[in-house]
N, C-alpha and C positions, 0 to 999 in steps of 0.2 A: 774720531775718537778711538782710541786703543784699548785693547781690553788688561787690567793687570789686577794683582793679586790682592791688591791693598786698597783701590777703590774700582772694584767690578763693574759692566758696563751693566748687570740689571740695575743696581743703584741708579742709572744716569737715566730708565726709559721716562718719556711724557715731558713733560715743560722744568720742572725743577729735579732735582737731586734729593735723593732720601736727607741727607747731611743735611741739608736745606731747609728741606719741611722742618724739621726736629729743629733746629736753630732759631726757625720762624715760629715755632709753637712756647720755646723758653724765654725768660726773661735773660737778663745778662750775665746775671749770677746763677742762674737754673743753667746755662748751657753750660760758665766754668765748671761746674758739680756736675754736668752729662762729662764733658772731655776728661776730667780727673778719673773720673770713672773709668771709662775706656781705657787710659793709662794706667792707672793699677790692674786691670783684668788680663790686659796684655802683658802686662809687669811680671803679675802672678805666675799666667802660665809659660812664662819665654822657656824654652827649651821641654815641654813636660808634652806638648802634643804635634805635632806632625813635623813644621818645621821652625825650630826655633829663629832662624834671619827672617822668614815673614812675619812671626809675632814680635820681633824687635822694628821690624820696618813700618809696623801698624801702629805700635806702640811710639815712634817717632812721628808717624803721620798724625796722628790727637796731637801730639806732644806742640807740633808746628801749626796746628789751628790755636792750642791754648795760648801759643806765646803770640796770636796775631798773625798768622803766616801762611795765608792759604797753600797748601802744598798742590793746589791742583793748578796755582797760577805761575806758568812759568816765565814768568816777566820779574817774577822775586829771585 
């Protein structure tokens, strides 16, 4: 496992993934309304705090779990 900006390796300690639990805790429609979310917060702030290409790259990474697209699977 690699450590990167957009999904950190504390996220990954113990048996599942933060992303995970929170997926596992929502309904189907509760987690579209979590990931929309997450896309408008990074939407909001692209360019306004530190670096704006990682809050576009994060803002892409929700963007490819809503449309179905695990971005952590790279066999897609």
């Amino acid at each position: 496992m690699t450590n990167d900006a957009i999904n950190p390796l504390h996220y990954k300690t113990g048996d599942i993934e933060c992303i995970d639990a929170i997926q596992a805790q929502l309904s189907p429609a509760e987690w579209r309304g979590y990931l929309r979310g997450q896309i408008a917060k990074y939407n909001w702030r692209l360019g306004l705090k530190d670096s704006a290409e990682q809050d576009a790259n994060k803002l892409l990474w929700y963007a490819m779990m809503l449309a179905g697209k695990d971005p952590r699977d790279t066999n897609r």
